[in-house]
N, CA, C and O of each residue as an XYZ file, in Angstrom:
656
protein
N      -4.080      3.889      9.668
C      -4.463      4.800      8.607
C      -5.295      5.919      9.221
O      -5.856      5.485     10.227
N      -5.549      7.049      9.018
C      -5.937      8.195      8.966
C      -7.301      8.406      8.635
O      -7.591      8.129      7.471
N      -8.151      8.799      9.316
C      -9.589      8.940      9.094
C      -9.881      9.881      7.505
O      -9.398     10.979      7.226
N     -10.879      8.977      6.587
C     -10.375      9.425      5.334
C     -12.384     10.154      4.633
O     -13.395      9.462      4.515
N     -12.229     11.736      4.323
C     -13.643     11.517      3.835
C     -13.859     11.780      2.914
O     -12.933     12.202      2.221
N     -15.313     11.684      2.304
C     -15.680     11.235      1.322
C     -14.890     11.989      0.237
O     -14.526     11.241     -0.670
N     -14.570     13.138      0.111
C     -14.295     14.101     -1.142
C     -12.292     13.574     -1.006
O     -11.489     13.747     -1.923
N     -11.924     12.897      0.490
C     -10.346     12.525      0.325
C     -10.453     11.801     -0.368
O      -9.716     11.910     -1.348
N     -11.469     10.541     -0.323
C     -11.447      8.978     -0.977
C     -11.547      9.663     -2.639
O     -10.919      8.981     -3.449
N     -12.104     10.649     -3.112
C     -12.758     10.701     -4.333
C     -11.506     11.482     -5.670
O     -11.385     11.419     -6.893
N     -10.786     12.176     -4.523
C      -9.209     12.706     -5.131
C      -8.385     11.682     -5.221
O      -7.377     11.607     -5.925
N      -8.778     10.969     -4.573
C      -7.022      9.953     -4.521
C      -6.782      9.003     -5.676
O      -5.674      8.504     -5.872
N      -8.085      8.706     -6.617
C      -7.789      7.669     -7.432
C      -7.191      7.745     -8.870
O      -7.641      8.324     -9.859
N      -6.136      7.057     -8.731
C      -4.948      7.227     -9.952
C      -5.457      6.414    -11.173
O      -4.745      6.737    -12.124
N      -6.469      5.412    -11.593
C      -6.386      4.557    -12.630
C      -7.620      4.672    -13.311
O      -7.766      4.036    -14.355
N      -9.129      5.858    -12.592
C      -9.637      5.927    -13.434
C     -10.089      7.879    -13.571
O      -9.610      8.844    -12.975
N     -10.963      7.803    -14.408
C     -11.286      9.571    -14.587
C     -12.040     10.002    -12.941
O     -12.351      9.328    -11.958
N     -12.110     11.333    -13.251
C     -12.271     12.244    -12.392
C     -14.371     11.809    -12.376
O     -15.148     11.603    -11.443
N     -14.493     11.833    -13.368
C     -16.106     11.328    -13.603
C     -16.457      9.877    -12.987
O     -17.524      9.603    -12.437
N     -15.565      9.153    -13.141
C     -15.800      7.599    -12.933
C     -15.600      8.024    -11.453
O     -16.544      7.702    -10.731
N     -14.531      8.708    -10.811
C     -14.324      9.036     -9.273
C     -15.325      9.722     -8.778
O     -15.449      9.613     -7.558
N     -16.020     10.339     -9.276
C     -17.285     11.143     -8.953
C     -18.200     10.411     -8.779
O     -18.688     10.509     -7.652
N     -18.726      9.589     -9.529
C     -19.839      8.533     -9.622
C     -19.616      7.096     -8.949
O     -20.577      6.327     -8.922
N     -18.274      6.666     -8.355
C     -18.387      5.701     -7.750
C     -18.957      5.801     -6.099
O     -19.010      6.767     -5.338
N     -19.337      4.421     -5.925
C     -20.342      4.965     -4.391
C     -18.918      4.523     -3.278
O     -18.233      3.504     -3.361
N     -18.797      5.501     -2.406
C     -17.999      5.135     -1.110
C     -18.754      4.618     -0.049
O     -19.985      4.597     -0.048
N     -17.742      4.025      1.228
C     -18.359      3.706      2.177
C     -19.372      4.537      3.029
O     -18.797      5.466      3.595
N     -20.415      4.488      3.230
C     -21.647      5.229      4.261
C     -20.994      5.324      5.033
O     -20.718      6.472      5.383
N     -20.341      4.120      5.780
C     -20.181      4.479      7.541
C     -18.790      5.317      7.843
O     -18.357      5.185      8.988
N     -18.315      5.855      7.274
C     -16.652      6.274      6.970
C     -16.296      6.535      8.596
O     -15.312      6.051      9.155
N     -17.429      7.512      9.321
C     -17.169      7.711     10.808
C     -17.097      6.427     11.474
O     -16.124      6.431     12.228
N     -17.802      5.201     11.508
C     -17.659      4.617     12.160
C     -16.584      2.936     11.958
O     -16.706      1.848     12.521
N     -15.584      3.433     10.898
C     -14.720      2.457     10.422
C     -13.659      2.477     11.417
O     -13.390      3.535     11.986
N     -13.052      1.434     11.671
C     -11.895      1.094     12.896
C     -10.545      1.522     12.027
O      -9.679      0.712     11.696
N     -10.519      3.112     11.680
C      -9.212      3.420     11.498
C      -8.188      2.827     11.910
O      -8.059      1.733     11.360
N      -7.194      3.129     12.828
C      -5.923      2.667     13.622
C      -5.990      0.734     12.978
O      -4.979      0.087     12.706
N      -7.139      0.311     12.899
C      -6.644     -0.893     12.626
C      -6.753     -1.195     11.100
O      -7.008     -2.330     10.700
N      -6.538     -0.070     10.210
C      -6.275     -0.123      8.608
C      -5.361      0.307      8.256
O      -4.729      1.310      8.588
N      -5.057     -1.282      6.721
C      -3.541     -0.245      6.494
C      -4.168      0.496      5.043
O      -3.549      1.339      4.394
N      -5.780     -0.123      4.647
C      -6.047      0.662      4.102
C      -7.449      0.410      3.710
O      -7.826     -0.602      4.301
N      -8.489      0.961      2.877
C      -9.591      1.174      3.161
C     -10.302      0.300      1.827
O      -9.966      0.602      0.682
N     -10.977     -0.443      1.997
C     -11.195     -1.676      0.772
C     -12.723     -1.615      0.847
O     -13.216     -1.685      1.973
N     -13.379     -1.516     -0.006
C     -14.941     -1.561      0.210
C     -15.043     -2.477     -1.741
O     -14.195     -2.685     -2.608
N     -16.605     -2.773     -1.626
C     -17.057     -3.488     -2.229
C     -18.154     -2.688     -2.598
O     -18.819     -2.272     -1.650
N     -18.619     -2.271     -4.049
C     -19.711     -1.422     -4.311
C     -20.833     -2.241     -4.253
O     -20.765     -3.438     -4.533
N     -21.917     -1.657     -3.890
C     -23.029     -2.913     -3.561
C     -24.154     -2.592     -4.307
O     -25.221     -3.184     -4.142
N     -23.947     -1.405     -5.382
C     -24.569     -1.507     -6.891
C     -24.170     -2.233     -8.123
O     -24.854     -2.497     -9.112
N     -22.247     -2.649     -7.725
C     -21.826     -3.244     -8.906
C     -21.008     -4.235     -8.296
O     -19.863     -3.898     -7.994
N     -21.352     -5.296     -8.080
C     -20.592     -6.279     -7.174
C     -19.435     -6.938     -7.435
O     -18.801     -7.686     -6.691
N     -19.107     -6.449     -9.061
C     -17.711     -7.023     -9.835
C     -16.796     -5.823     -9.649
O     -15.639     -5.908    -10.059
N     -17.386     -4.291     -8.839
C     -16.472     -3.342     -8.695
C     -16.107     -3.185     -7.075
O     -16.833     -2.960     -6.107
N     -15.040     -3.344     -7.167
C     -14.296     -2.955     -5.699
C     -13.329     -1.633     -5.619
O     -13.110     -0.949     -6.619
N     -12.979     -1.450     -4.811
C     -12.137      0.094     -4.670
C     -11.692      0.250     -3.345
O     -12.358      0.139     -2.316
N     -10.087      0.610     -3.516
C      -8.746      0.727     -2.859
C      -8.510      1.463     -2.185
O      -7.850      1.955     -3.100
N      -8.333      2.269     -1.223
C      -7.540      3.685     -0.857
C      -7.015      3.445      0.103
O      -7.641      3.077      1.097
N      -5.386      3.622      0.075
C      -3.998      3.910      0.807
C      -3.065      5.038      0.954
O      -2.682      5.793      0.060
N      -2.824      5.050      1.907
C      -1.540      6.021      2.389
C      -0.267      5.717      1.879
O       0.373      4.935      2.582
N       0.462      6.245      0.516
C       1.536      6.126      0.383
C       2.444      7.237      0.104
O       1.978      8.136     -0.596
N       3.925      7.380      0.608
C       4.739      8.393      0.572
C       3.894      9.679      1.121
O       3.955     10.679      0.405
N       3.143      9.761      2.267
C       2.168     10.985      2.489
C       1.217     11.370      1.580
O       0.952     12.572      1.562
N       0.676     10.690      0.869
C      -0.386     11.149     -0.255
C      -1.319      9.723     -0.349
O      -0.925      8.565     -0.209
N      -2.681     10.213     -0.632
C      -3.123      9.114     -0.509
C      -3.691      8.460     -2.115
O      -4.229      9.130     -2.997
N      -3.423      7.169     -2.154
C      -3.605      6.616     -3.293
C      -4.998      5.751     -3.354
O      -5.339      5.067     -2.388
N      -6.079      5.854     -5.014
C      -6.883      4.660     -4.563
C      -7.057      4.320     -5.893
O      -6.902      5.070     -6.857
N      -7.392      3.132     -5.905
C      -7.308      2.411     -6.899
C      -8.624      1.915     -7.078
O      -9.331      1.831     -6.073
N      -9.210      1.470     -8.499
C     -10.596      1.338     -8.586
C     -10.107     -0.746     -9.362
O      -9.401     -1.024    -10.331
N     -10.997     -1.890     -8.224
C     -10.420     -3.019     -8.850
C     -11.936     -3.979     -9.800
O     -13.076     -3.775     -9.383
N     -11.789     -4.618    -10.601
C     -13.144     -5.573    -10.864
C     -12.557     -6.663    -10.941
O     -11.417     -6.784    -11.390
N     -13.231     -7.550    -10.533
C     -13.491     -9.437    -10.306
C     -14.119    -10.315    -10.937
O     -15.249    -10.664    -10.595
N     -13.693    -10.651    -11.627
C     -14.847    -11.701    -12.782
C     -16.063    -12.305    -11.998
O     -15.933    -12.099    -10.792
N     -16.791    -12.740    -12.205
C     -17.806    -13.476    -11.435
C     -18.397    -14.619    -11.456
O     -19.576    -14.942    -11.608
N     -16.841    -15.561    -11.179
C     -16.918    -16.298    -11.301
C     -17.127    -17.199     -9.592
O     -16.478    -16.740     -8.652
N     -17.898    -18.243     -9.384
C     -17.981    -19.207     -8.508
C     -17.171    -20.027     -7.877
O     -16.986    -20.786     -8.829
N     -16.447    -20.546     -6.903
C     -15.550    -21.666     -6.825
C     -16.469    -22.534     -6.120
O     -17.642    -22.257     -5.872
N     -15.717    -23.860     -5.737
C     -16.681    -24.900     -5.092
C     -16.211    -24.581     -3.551
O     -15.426    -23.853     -2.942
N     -17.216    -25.617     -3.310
C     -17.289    -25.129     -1.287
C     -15.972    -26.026     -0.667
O     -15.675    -25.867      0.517
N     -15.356    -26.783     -1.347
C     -13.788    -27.346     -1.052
C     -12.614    -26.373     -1.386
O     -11.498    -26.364     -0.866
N     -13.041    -25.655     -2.243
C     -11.522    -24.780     -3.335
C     -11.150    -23.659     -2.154
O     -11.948    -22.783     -1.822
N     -10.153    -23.775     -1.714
C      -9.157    -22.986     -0.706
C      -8.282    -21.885     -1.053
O      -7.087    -22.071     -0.822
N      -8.608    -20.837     -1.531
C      -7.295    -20.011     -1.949
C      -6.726    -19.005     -0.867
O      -7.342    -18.702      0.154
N      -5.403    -18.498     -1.233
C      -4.708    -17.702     -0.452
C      -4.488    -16.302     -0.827
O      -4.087    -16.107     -1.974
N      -4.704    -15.168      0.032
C      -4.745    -13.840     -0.298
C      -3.181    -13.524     -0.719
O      -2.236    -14.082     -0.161
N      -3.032    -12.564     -1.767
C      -1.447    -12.313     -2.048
C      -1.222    -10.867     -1.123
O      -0.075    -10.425     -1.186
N      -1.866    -10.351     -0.561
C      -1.669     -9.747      0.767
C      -1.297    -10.061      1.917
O      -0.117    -10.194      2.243
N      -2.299    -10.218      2.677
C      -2.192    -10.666      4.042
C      -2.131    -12.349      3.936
O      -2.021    -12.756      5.093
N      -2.150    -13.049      3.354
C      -1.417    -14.546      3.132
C      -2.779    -15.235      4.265
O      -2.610    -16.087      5.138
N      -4.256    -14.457      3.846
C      -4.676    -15.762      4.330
C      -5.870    -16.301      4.087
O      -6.899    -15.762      3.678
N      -5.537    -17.978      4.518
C      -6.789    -18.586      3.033
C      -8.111    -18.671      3.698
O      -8.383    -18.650      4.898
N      -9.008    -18.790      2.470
C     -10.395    -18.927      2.817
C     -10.898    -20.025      1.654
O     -10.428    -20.393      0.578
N     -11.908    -20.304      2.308
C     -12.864    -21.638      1.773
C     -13.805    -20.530      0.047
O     -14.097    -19.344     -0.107
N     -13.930    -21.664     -0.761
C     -14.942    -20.717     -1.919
C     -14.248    -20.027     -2.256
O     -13.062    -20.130     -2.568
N     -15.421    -18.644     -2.209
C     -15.021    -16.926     -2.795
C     -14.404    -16.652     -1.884
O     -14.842    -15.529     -1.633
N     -13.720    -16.845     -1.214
C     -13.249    -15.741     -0.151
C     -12.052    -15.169     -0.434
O     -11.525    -14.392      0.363
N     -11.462    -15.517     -1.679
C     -10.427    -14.681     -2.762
C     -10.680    -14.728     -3.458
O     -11.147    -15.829     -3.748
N     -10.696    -13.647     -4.562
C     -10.784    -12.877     -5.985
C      -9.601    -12.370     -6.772
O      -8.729    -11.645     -6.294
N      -9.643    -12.842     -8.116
C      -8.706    -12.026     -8.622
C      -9.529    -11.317     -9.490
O     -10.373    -11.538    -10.359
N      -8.487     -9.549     -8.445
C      -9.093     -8.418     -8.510
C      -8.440     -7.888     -9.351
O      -7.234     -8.026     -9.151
N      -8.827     -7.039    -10.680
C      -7.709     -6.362    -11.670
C      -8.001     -4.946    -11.807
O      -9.107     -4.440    -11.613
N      -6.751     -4.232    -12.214
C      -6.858     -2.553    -12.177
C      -6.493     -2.215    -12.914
O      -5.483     -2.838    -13.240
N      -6.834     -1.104    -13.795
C      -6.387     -0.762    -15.064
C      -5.259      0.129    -14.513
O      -5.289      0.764    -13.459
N      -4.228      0.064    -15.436
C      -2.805      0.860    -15.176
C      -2.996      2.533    -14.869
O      -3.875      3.027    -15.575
N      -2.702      2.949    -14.461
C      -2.474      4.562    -14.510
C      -1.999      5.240    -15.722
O      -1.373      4.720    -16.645
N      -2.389      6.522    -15.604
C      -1.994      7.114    -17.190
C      -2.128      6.327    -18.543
O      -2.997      5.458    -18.483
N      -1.508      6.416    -19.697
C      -1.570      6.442    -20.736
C      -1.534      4.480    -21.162
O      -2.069      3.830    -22.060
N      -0.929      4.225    -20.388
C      -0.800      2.388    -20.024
C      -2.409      1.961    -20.203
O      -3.050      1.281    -21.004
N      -2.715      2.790    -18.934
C      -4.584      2.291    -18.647
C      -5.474      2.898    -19.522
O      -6.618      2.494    -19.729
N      -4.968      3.844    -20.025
C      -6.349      4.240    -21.264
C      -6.190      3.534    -22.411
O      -7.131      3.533    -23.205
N      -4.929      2.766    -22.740
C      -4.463      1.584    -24.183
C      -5.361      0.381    -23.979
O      -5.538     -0.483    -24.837
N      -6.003      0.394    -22.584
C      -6.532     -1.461    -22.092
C      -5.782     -1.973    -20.906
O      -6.185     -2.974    -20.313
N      -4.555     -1.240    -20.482
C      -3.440     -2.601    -19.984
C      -4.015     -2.550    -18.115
O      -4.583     -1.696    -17.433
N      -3.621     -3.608    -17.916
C      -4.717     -3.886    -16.489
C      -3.116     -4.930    -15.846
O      -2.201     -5.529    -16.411
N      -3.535     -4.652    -14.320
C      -2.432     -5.820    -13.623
C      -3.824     -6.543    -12.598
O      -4.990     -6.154    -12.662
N      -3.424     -7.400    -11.902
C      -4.345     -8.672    -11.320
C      -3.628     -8.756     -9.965
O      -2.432     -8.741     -9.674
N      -4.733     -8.848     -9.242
C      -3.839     -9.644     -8.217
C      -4.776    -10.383     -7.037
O      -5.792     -9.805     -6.651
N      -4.408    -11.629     -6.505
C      -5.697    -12.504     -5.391
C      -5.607    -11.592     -4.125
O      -4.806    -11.187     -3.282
N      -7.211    -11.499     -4.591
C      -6.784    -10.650     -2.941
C      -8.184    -11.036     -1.837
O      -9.068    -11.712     -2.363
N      -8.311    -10.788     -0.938
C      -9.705    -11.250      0.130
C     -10.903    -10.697     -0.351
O     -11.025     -9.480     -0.205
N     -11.681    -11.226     -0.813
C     -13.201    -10.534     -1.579
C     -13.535     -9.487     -0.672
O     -13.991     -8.501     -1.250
N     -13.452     -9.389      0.590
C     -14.420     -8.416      0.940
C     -13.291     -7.600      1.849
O     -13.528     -7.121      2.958
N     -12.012     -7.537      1.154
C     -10.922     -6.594      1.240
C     -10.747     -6.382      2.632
O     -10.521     -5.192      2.855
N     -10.769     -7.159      3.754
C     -10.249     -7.113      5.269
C      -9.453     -7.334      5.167
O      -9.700     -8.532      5.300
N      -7.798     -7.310      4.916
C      -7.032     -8.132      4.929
C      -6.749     -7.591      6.141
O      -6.403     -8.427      6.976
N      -6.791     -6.253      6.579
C      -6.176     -5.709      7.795
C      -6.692     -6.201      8.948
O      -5.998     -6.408      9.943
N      -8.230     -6.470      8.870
C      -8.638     -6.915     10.251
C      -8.316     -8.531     10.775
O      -8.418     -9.056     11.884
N      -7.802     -9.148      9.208
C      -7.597    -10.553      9.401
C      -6.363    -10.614     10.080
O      -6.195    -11.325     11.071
N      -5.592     -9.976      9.640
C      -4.215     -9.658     10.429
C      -3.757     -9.470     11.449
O      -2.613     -9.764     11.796
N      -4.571     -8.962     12.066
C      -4.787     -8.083     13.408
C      -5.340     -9.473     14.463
O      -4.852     -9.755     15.557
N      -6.347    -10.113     13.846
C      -7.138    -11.303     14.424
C      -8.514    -10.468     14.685
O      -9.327    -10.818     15.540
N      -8.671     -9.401     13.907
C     -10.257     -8.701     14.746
C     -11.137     -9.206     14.067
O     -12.316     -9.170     14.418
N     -10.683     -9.835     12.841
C     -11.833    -10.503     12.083
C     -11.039    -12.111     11.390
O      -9.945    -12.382     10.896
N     -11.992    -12.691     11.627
C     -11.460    -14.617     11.253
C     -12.445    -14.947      9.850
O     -13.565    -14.512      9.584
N     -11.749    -15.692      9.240
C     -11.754    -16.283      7.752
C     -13.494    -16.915      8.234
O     -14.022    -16.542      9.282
N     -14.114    -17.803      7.350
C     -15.456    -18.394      7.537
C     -14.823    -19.725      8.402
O     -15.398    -20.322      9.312
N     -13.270    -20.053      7.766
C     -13.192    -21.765      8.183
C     -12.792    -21.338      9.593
O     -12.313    -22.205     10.324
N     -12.961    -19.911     10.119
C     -12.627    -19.893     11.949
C     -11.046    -19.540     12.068
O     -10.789    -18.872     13.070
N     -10.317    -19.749     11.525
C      -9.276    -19.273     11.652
C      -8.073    -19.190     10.762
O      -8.204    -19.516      9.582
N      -6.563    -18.661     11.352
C      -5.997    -18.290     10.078
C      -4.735    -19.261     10.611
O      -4.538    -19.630     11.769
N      -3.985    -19.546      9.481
C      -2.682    -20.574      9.618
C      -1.838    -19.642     11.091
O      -1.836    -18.417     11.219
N      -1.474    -20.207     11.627
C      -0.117    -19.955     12.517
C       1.017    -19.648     12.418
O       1.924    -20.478     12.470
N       1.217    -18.272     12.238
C       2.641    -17.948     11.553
C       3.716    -17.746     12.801
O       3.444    -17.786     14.001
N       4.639    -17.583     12.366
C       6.205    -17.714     13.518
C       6.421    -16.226     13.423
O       7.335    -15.957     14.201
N       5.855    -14.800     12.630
C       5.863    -13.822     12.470
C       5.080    -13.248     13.590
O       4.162    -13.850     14.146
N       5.489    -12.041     13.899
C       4.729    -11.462     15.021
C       3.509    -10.794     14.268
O       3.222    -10.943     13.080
N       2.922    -10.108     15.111
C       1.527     -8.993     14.172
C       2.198     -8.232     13.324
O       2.039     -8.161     12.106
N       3.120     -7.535     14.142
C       3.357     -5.977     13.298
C       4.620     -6.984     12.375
O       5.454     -6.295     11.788
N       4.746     -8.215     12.265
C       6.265     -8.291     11.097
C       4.515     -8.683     10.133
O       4.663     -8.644      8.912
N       3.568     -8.899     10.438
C       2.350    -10.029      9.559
C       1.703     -7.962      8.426
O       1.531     -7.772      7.222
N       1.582     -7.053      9.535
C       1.396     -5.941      8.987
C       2.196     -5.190      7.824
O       1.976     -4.617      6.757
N       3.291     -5.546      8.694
C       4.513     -4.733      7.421
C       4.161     -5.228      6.188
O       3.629     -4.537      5.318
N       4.542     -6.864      6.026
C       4.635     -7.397      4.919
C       3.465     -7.687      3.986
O       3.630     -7.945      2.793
N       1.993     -7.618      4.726
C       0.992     -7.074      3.965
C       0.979     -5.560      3.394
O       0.484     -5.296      2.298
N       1.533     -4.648      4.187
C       1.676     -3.179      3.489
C       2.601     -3.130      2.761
O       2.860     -2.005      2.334
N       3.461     -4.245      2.317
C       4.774     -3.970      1.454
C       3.768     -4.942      0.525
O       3.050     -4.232     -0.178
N       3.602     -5.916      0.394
C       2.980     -6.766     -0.709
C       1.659     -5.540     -1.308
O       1.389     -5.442     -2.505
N       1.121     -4.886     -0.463
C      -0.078     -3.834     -1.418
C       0.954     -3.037     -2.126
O       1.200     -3.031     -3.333
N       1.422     -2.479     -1.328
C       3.161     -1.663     -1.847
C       3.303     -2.245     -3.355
O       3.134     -1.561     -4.365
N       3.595     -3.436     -3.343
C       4.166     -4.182     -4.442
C       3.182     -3.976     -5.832
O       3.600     -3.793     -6.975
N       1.838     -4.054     -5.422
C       0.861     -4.410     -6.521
C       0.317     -2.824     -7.316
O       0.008     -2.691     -8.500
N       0.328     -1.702     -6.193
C       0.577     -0.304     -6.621
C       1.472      0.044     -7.552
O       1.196      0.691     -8.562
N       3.312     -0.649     -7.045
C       3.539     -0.030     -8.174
C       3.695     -0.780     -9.640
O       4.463     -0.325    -10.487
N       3.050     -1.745     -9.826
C       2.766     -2.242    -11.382
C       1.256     -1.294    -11.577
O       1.046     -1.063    -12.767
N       0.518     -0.894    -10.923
C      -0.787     -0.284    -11.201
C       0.000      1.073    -11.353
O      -0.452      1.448    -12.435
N       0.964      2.129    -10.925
C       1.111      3.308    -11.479
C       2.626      2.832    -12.306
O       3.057      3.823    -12.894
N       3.118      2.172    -12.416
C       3.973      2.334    -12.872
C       4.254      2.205    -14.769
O       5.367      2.428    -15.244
């Protein structure tokens, strides 16, 4: 992904107002984020901890999506699996994250869901630059870049029920 700043991140978002895009907080460190190894840019607001927020490169334009997470607890046994990058973590370490639809869909209420890694690495998990809490990730027969694609086609996937 493409080094992205603050006023790119603040145009790109399709599901809420131009005000809500104005007032949400972006990442501080934007210079010092490991571009080349994102397929896209996931932060966690750390004024509103049930709000998360999206931004991707699609068809040459960049898209971002604004997500919230109930706040709810799991136990320190409960294992879930990211519907991205396909990989599990112990507890919280997946959320189901929901986005209100784009256009006229999302101003009626209508919202889509989807499990995704709480603290939105899926890219670095992928890569292996960053490991789950339980130390590591299942062993797939997929190479990196087939483990990349199909995480950028599964975000692919969840975009277009969010603009569509």
């Amino acid at each position: 992904m493409r080094s992205l700043s603050e006023q790119d991140i603040r145009a790109s978002f399709v599901n809420c107002s131009k005000g809500e895009a104005r007032r949400l907080t972006t990442p501080r460190n934007l210079d010092e984020l490991p571009w080349d190894d994102l397929d896209f840019l996931g932060w966690r607001d750390p004024g509103a901890p049930d709000r998360s927020h999206l931004v991707t490169e699609r068809d040459g334009a960049l898209v971002g999506i604004a997500l919230r997470r109930p706040a709810s607890r799991h136990g320190f046994l409960h294992r879930s699996m990211c519907s991205l990058c396909l990989t599990t973590h112990p507890g919280g370490g997946v959320s189901l994250m929901t986005a209100r639809k784009a256009g006229a869909a999302g101003r009626e209420g209508n919202s889509v869901g989807v499990y995704i890694c709480t603290d939105l690495a899926c890219s670095l998990y992928v890569r292996g630059k960053r490991l789950p809490p339980s130390g590591t990730r299942l062993e797939e027969t997929l190479t990196v870049a087939e483990q990349i694609a199909r995480t950028v086609h599964n975000l692919s996937a969840f975009l277009d029920r969010v603009t569509g």
